[in-house]
C-alpha positions in Angstrom: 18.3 -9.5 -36.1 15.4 -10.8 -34.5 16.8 -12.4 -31.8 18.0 -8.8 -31.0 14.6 -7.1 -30.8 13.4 -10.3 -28.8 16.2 -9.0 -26.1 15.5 -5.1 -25.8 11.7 -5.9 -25.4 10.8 -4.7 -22.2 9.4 -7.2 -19.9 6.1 -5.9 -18.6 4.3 -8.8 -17.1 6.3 -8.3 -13.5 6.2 -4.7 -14.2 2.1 -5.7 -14.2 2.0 -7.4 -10.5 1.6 -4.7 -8.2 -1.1 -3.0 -10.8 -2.8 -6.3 -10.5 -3.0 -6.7 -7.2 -3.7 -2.8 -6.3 -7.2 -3.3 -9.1 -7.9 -6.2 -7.0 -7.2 -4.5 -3.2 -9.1 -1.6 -4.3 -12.4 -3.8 -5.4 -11.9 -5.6 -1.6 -11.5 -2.4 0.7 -14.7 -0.7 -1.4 -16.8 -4.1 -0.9 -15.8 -3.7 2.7 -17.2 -0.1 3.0 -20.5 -0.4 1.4 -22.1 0.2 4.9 -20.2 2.4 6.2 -20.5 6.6 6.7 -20.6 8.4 4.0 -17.7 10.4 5.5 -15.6 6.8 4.8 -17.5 6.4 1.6 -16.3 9.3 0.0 -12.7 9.2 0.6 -12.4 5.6 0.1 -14.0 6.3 -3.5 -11.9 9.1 -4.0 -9.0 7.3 -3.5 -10.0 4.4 -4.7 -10.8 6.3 -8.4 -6.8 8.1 -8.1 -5.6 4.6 -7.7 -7.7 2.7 -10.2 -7.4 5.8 -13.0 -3.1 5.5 -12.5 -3.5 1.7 -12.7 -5.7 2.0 -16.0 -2.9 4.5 -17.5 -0.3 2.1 -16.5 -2.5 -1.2 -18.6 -3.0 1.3 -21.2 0.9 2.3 -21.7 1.7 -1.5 -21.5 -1.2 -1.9 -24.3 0.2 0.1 -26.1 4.1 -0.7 -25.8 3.4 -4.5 -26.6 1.3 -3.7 -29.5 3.9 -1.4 -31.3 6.0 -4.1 -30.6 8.4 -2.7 -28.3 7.4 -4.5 -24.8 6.2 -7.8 -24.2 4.1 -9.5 -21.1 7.1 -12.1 -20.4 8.3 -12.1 -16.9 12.1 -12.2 -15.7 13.1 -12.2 -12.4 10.3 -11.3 -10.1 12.3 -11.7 -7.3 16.3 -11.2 -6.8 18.9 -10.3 -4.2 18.1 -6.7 -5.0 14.4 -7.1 -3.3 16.0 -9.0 -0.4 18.9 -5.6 0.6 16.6 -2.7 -0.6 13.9 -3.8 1.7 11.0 -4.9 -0.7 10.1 -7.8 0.7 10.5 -6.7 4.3 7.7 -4.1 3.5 5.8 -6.7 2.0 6.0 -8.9 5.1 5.4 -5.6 7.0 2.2 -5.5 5.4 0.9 -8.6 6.0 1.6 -8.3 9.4 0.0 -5.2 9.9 -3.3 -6.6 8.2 -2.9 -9.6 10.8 -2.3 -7.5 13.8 -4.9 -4.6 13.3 -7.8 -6.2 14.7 -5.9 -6.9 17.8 -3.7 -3.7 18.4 -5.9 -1.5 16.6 -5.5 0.9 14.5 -3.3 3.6 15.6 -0.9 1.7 17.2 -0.7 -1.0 14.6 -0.3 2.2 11.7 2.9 3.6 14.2 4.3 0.2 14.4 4.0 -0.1 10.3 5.1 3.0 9.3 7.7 2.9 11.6 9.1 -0.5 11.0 8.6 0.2 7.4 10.5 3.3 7.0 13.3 2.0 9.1 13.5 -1.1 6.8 13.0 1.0 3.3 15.5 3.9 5.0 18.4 1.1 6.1 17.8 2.0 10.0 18.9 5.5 9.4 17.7 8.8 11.4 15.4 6.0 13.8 14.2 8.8 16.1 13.1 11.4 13.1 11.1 8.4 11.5 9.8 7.5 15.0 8.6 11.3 15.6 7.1 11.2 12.0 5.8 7.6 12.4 3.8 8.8 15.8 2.2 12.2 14.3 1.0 9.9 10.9 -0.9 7.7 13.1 -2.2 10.0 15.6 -3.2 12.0 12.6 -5.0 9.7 11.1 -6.6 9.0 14.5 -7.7 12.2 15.1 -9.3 12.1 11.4 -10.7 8.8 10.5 -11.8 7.9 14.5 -12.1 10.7 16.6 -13.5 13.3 13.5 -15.3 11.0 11.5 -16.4 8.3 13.8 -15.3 5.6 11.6 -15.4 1.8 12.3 -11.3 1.2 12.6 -10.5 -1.7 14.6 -10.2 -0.7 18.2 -7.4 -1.2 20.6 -5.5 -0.1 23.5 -4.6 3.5 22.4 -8.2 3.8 21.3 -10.5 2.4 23.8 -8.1 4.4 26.3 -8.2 7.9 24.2 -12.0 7.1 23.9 -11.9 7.1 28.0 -9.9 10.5 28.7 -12.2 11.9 25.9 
């Protein structure tokens, strides 16, 4: 019998991973801002306090599940075929490579190519000129926002320097 409750535990330690790392983005990107606008500032915090309050809940559930005994912090398989065919680790590579790239392409191209690449990977190349369309008005939205509007300090490249130009 207790080798049957040791199998329907719930694994929680992967389930932990992306928590853990999100905590640990989140304390980066707000050391990053300290000196910038206030404009920045209070976004970034507001965001920052969504994501860190969802992630606490999430710790808190997990507290509470292995304590009652009916989850532990044991990890299975992190990774299977399942992450290779539904896309997960495309995005994930996705995302490094948009950190890499953004200081040369800038932001608003580098955020097209991302969003784009990463809903065509996530959506299994389906509807490619809907996501394209969506892809282009995300990132010239947040363009006209967090650049243009708000003057922030977003790496600056082609589209912006030439936007800054005709403006």
């Amino acid at each position: 019998m207790n080798n049957k409750n040791e199998k329907s535990h719930r694994l929680m330690g992967e389930e932990l991973l992306i928590p853990a790392f999100a905590v640990i983005f989140t304390l980066y990107f707000l050391s990053t801002i300290w000196h910038s606008p206030w404009t920045a500032k209070v976004s970034a915090y507001l965001i920052a306090t969504v994501l860190m309050s969802a992630c606490g809940l999430f710790f808190l559930k997990t507290g509470l599940l292995v304590k009652r005994g009916e989850a532990s912090l044991g990890f299975g398989k992190v990774f299977s075929k399942e992450d290779i065919t539904g896309g997960r680790v495309g995005l994930a590579l996705l995302t490094i490579g948009y950190c890499y790239f953004i200081e040369d392409l800038g932001f608003t191209l580098t955020t097209f190519l991302f969003l784009a690449a990463s809903m065509l990977v996530l959506g299994k190349g389906k509807r490619p000129r809907f996501i394209l369309v969506i892809s282009a008005l995300m990132a010239l939205g947040g363009w006209v926002v967090f650049i243009w509007a708000f003057d922030t300090h977003f790496p600056m490249g082609w589209f912006e320097t030439t936007m800054k130009e005709l403006l």
